[in-house]
C-alpha positions as CSV (number, residue, x, y, z in Angstrom):
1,X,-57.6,0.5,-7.5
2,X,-54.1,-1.7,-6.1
3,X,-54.0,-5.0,-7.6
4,X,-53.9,-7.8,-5.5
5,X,-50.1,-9.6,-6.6
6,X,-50.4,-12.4,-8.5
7,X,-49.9,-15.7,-7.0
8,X,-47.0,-17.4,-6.7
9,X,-47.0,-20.8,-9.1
10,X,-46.0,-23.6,-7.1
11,X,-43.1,-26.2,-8.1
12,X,-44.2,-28.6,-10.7
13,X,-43.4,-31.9,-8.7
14,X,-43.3,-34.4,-10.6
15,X,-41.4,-37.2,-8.6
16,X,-42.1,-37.6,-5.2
17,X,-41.5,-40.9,-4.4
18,X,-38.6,-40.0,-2.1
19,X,-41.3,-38.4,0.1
20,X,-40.3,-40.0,3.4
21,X,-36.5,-39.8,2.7
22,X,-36.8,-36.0,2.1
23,X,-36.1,-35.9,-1.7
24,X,-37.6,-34.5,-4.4
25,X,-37.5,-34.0,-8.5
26,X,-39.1,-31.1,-9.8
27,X,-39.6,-28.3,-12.2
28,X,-39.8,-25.1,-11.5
29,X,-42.0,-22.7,-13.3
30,X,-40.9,-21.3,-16.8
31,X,-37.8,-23.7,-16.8
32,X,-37.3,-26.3,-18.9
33,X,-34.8,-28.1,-16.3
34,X,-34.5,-30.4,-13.6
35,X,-34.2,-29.6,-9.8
36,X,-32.9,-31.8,-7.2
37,X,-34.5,-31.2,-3.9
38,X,-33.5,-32.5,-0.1
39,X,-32.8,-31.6,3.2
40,X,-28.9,-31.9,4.5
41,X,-27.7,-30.9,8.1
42,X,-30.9,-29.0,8.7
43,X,-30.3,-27.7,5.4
44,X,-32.6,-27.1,2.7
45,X,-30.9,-28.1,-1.0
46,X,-32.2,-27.1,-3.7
47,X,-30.1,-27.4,-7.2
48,X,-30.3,-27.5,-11.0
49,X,-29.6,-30.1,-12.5
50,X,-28.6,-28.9,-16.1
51,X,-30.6,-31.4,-17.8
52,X,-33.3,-30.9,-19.7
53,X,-37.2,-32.4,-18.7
54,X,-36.8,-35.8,-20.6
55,X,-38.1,-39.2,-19.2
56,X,-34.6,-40.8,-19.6
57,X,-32.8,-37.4,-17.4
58,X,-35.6,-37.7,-15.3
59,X,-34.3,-41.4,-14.5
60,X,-30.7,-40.5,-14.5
61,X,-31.3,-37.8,-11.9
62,X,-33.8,-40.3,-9.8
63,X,-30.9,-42.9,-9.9
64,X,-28.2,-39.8,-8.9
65,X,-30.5,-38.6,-6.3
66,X,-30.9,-42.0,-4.4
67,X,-27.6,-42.3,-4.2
68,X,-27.1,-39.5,-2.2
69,X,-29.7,-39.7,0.0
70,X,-28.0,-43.1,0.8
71,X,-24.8,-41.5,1.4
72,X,-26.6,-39.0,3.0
73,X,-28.9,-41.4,5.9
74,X,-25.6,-43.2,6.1
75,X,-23.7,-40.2,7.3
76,X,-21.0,-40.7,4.3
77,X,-22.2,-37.4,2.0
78,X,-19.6,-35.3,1.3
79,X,-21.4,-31.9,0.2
80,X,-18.4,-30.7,-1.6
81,X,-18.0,-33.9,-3.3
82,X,-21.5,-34.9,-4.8
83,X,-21.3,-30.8,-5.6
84,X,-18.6,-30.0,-7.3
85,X,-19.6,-27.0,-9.2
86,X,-21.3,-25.3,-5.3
87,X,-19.4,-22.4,-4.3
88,X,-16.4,-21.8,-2.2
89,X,-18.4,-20.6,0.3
90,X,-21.3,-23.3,0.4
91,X,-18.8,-25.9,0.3
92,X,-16.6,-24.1,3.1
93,X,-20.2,-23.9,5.3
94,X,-21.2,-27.6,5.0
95,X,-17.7,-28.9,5.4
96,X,-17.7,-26.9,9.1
97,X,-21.3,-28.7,9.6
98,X,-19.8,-31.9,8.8
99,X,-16.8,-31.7,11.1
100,X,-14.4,-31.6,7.9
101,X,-11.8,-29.1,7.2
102,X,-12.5,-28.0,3.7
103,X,-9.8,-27.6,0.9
104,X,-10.8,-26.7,-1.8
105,X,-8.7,-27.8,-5.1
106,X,-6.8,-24.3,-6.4
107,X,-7.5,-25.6,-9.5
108,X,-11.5,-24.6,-8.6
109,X,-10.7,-20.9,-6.9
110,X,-10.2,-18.6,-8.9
111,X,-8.1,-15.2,-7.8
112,X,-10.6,-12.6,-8.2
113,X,-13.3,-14.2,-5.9
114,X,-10.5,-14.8,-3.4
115,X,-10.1,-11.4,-3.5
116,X,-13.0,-10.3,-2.1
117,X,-12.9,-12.1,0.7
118,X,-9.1,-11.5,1.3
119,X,-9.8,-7.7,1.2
120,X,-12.8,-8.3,4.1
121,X,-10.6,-10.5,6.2
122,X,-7.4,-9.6,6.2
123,X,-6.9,-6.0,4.2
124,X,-9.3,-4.4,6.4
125,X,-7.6,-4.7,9.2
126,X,-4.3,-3.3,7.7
127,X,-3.7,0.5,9.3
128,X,-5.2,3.3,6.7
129,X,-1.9,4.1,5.0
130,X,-1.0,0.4,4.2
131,X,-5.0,-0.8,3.7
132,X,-5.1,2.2,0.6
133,X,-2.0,0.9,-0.8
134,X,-3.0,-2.6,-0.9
135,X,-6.9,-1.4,-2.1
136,X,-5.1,0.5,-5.2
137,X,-2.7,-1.9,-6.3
138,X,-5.4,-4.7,-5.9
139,X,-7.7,-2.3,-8.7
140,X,-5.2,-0.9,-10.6
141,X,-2.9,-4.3,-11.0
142,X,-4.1,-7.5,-9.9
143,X,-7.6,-7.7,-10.1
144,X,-7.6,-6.6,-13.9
145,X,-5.3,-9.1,-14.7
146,X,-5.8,-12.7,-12.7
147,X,-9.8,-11.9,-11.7
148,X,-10.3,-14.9,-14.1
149,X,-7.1,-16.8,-13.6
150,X,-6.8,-19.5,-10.8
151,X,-4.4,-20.3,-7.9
152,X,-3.3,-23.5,-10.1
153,X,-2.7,-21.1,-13.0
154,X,-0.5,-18.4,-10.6
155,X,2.9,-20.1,-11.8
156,X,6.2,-18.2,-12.5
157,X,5.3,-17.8,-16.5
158,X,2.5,-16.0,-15.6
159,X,3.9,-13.3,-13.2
160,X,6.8,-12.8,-15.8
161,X,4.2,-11.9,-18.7
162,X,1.9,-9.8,-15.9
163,X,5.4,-8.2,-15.3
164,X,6.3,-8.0,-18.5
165,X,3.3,-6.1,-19.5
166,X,2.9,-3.8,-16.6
167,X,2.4,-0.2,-17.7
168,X,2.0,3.6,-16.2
169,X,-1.8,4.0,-16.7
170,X,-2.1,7.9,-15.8
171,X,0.3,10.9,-15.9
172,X,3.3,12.1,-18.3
173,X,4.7,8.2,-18.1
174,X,1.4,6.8,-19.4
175,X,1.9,3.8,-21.7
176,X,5.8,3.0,-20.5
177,X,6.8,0.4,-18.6
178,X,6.4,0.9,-14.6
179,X,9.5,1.4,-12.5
180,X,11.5,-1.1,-10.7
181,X,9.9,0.4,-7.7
182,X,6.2,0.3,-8.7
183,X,6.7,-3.5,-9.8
184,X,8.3,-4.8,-6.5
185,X,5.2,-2.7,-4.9
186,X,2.6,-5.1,-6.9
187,X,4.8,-8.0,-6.5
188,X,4.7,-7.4,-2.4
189,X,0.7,-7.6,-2.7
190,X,0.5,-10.3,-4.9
191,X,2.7,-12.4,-3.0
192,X,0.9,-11.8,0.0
193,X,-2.2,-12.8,-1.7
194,X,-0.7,-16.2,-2.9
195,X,0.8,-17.1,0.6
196,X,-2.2,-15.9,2.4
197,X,-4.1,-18.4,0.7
198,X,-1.8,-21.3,0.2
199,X,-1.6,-21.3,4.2
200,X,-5.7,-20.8,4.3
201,X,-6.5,-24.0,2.3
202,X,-3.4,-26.2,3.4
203,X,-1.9,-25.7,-0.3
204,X,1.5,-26.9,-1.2
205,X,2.3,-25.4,-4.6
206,X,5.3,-24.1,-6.6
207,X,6.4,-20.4,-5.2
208,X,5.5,-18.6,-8.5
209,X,7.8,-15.6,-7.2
210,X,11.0,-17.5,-7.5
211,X,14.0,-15.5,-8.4
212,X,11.6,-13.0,-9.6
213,X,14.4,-10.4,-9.1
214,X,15.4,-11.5,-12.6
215,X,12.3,-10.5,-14.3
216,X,11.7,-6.8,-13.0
217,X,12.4,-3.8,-14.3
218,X,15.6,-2.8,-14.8
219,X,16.3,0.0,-12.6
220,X,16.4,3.4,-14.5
221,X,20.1,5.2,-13.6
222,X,19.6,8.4,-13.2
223,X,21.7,11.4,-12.2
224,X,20.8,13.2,-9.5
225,X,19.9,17.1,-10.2
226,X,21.2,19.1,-7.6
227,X,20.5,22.8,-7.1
228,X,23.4,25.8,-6.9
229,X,23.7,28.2,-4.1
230,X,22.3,31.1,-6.2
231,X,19.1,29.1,-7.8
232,X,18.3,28.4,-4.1
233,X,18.5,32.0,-3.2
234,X,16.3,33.1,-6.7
235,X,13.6,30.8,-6.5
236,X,13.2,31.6,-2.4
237,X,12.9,35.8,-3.8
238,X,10.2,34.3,-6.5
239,X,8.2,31.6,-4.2
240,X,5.1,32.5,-2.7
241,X,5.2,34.0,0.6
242,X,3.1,31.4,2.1
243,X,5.5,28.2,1.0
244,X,8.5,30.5,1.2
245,X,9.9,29.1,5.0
246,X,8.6,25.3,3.6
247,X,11.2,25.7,0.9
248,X,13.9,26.8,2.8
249,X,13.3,24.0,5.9
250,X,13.8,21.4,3.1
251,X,16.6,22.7,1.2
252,X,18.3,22.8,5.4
253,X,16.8,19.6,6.7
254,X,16.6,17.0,3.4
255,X,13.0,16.4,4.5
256,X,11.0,15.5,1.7
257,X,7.2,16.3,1.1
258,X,5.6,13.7,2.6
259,X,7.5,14.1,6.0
260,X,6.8,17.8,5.5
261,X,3.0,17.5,5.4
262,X,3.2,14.8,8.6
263,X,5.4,16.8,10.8
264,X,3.2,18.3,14.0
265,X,4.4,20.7,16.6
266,X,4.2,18.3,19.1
267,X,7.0,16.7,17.1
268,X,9.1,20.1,18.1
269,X,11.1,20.2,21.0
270,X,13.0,22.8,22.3
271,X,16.2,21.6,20.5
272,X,15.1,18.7,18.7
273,X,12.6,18.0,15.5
274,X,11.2,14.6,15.8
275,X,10.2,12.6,12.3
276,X,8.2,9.8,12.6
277,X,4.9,10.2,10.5
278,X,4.3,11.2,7.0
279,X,1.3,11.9,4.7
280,X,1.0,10.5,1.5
281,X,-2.1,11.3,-1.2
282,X,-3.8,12.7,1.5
283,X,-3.5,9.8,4.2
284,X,-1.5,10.2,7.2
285,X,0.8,7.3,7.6
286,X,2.0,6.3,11.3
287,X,5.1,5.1,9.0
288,X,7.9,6.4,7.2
289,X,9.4,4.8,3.8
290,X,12.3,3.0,5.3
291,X,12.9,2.1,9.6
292,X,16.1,4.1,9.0
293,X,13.9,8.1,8.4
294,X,13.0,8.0,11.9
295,X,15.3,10.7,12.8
296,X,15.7,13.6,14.4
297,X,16.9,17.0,13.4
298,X,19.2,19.2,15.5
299,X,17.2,22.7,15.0
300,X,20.2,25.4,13.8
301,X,19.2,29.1,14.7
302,X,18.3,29.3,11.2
303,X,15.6,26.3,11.2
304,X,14.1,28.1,14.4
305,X,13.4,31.1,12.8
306,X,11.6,29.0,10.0
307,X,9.8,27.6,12.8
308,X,8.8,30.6,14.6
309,X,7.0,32.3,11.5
310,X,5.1,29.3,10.6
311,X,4.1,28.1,14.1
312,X,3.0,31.9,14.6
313,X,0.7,32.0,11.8
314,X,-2.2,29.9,13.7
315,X,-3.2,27.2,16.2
316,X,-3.1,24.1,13.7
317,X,-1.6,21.1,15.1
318,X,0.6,20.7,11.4
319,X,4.0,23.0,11.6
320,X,3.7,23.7,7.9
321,X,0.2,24.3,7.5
322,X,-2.0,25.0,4.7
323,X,-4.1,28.3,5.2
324,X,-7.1,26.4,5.9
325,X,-5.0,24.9,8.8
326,X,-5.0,21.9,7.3
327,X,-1.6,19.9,6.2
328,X,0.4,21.0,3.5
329,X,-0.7,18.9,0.4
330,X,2.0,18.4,-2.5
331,X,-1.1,18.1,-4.6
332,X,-1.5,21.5,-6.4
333,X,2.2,22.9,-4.8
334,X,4.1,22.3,-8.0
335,X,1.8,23.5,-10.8
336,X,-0.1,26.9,-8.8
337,X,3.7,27.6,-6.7
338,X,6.7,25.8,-7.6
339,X,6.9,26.0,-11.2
340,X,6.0,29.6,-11.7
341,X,8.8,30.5,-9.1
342,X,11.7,28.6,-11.0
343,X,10.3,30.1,-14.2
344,X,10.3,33.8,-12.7
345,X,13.7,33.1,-11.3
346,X,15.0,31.6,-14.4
347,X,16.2,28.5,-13.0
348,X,15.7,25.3,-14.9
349,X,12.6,22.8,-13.9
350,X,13.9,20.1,-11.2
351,X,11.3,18.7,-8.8
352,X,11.4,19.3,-5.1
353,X,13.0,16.4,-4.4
354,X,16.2,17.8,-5.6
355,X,16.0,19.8,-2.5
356,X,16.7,16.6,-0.5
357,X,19.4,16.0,-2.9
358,X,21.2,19.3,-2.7
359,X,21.0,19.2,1.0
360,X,22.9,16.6,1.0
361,X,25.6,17.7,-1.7
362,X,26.0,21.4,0.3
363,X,26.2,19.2,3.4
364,X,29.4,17.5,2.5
365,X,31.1,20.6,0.3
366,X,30.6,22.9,3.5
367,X,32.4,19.9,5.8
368,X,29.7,17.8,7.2
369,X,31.1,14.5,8.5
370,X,29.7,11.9,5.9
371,X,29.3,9.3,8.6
372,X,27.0,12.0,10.7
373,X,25.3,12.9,7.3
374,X,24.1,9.2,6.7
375,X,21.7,9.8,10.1
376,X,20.7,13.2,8.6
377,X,19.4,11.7,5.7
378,X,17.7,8.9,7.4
379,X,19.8,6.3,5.0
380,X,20.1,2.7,6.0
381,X,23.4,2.6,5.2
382,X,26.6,5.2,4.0
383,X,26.7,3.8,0.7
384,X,24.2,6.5,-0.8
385,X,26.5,9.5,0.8
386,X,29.4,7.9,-0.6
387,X,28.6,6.9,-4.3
388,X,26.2,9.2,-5.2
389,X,26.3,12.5,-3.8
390,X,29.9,12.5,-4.1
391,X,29.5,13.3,-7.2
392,X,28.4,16.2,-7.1
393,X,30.8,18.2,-5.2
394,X,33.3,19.3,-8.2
395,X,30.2,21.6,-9.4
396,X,29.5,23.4,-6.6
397,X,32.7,23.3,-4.4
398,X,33.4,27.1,-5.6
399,X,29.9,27.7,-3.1
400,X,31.2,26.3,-0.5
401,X,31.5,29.4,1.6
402,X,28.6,30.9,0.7
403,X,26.7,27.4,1.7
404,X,28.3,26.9,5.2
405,X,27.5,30.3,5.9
406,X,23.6,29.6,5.1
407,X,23.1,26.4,6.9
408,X,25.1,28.0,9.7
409,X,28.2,27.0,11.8
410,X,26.1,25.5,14.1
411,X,25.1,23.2,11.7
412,X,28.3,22.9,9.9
413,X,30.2,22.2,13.0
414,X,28.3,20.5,15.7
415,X,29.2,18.2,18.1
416,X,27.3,15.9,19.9
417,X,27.2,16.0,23.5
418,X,29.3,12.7,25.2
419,X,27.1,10.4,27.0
420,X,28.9,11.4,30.6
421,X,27.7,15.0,29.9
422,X,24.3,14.1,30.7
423,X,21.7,14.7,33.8
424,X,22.5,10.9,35.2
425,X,21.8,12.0,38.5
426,X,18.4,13.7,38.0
427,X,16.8,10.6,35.4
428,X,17.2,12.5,32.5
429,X,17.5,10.7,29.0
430,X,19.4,12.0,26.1
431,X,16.2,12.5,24.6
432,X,14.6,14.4,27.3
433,X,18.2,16.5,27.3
434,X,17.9,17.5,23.9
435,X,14.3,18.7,24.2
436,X,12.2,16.0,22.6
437,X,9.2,14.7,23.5
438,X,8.9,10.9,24.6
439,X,5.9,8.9,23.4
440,X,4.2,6.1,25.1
C-alpha cells in the first residue's frame, strides 16, 4: 500500500512582530540558525543569517532587520549593499529592479563563475572553429588555474607564474614547457576574458598583460627538414595508393593538411584552385591561419592530372576525399600511411609539413621568382622565402633539373597575364578569366 508523504513541517516563527511591515525571524526545521524573512520589489527574501538561535542574536538580527525594512519603506535599500555575500546574479537582478547599474567589486567575482556566463553570452556565439578553440583552452588552461582566483587577483605576477608553469599535458611533449605559439594562443583567450569583463562591470584596473611578450616562451629555432628529389620519388612508389595523388599535390602546391582536408571541388576552376577554408581536428573552419593563405593556385598539367583521378573516384563534395566520402582526416594518416611508407622507402621520419617546406626550397632551386613565391606560400610578407628557405638550396641545387622537370615548365616559368589582356569589353574579371568561381 503507497504511503501518503509525510508532511511538510512548517517554519518555526518565532518573531513576528514585523507582521504588518512584511518581516519575519524564524527557524527553519532541523537548523540551528536564524533566517531573515521579507518581501523586496515583489520579491520574496528569504536568508540565513549565520548566527546561531540565541536570545542575544535573535536581538541583533531583530535590530538588523528593522533597519532594513526602514531603508527598505523608505525606498533607500540597496540589495547588494545590506547583502554583500548574495550572488552575482541576485545582486545583478535587484540592481536592474531598482533602476541601478550594478558593479560589482572584482575583488567579489571570482574568474571561474565569470566563466560560465562568458562562455553562454559571448563564446557561443563565436563561429564553430573559433567557439572549440576558446572551449579547449578555457578547460585545458584557464579554468584549472584562476577558477578560484578573482579579477582583483588577475595582475601581471600572476599571468607570469600561470605562464611560467604552462605545460604540454598529452602527446610525446608531455610534461615540457608549451610553445611560444600555444602560450600566445591562451594568452589571446585570457585576455579577452579580462577585457570582456572590465568593460561589463565599468572596471578600471591595471592591464595584467603588459609587455607580456617578455615573459613567453622563448621561441624554439629550428631548422627546417626539407626533402630530396629522390626521397620524394621513393616514398610516392611506397605510399598507399589511396593517399598517393594527396602526397604529390602537397609536395607541388605547399598546401598543408588542414587546407587539404577543407579544399571542395567547387573551389576548382578550370585554371584556378581556390583556398579559403580549412579543417582542423575535425571542424571545418571558414578561416585560414593567417589573411595572407587565401590564395590561389595556378593548376600545372601535372596538378590536373592529380585532380582528375581523385575527383573521378566519387561524387563527394571534398577533392581529396576519404573512402567513406568524407574529408581527409590527418588523424590516423601518419601512423596506418605515412610512416610505414618512409620506412619501406628508407627515407628518414620528417612530418608532412616538410612537404610545404620542400615545395618551397625546389621552388626557388628550379628558378621560381622569390617575390611570386611569397603569394605561393600564402606568407604575409618575403622575409620567410628570403631567410629561411634560402638555406637550403646548397643541398639540393645538384636536383635542380630533375625538380623543374617534375613541377613542370609551366610552373617553373609562368607568366601572368597583363591586366590589358583581359575580356574588358565583355565584363569579365581576372578572376572569372582564370576560371574561378566568385562567391557572394
Amino acid at each position: 500500500m503507497r504511503q501518503k508523504p509525510a508532511k511538510k513541517q512548517p517554519l518555526l516563527v518565532f518573531d513576528n512582530s514585523e507582521k504588518g511591515k512584511g518581516g519575519s525571524i524564524l527557524r527553519k526545521p532541523g537548523s540551528k540558525k536564524l533566517y531573515i524573512l521579507f518581501t523586496y520589489l515583489g520579491r520574496r527574501i528569504e536568508k540565513s543569517t549565520g548566527l546561531g538561535d540565541t536570545p542575544e542574536n535573535r536581538e541583533q538580527v531583530r535590530k538588523w532587520l528593522d533597519g532594513v525594512l526602514r531603508k527598505r519603506n523608505a525606498g533607500k535599500l540597496v540589495f547588494s549593499e545590506a547583502f554583500p555575500g548574495a550572488s552575482e546574479a541576485e545582486k545583478a537582478a535587484f540592481a536592474k529592479l531598482e533602476g541601478r547599474d550594478y558593479s560589482p567589486d572584482p575583488k567579489d567575482v571570482f574568474i571561474g563563475e565569470y566563466i560560465e556566463g562568458w562562455v553562454a553570452e559571448v563564446v557561443s556565439l563565436y563561429h564553430v572553429g573559433k567557439r572549440g578553440d576558446y572551449l579547449a583552452i578555457l578547460n585545458a588552461s584557464i579554468k584549472p588555474y584562476f577558477k578560484d582566483i578573482t579579477f582583483y587577483d588577475l595582475t601581471k605576477f600572476e599571468v607570469k607564474k600561470f605562464l611560467a608553469g604552462m605545460t604540454c599535458k598529452i602527446g610525446k611533449n608531455k610534461g615540457q614547457t608549451v610553445s611560444r605559439s600555444r602560450a600566445k594562443n591562451v594568452i589571446t583567450v585570457l585576455r579577452a576574458l579580462f577585457e570582456d569583463a572590465c568593460d561589463k562591470y565599468h572596471w578600471t584596473l591595471p592591464d595584467p598583460f603588459a609587455k607580456m611578450e617578455n615573459n613567453l616562451p622563448k621561441k624554439k629555432m629550428t631548422k627546417r627538414q626539407i626533402f630530396r628529389f629522390t626521397e620524394v620519388t621513393r616514398i610516392l612508389e611506397n605510399i598507399d595508393l589511396w593517399y598517393r595523388p594527396m602526397v604529390e599535390f602537397m609536395i607541388l602546391t605547399g598546401t598543408i593538411h588542414s587546407e587539404v582536408s577543407g579544399l571542395r571541388r567547387s573551389d576548382i576552376g578550370p585554371n584556378k584552385i581556390q583556398l579559403e577554408q580549412s579543417i582542423v581536428r575535425k571542424v571545418e573552419k571558414d578561416s585560414l591561419k593567417e589573411t595572407a593563405r587565401f590564395r590561389s593556385i595556378t593548376i600545372t598539367k601535372r596538378i590536373r592530372k592529380i585532380l582528375d583521378e581523385v575527383l573521378s573516384r566519387g561524387e563527394s563534395k571534398w577533392a581529396f576525399a576519404e573512402p567513406s566520402g568524407g574529408p581527409y582526416l590527418r588523424e590516423g594518416f601518419i601512423e596506418r600511411y605515412w610512416k610505414p611508407a618512409l620506412e619501406k622507402a628508407g627515407v628518414a621520419y620528417r612530418p608532412p609539413y616538410s612537404l610545404r617546406h620542400s615545395f618551397a626550397a625546389w621552388s626557388l632551386v628550379a628558378g621560381v621568382d622569390p617575390l611570386r613565391l611569397v603569394n605561393l606560400m600564402g606568407h604575409a610578407n618575403k622575409q620567410m622565402i628570403f631567410e629561411t628557405y634560402g638555406d637550403y638550396l646548397e643541398g639540393i641545387e645538384e636536383d635542380a633539373e630533375d625538380i623543374r622537370n617534375y613541377m613542370g615548365r609551366d610552373y617553373v616559368e609562368y607568366r601572368r597575364k597583363p591586366l590589358s589582356s583581359y575580356k574588358a569589353f565583355s565584363c569579365e574579371s581576372p578572376c572569372e578569366s582564370q576560371g574561378l568561381a566568385l562567391h557572394n
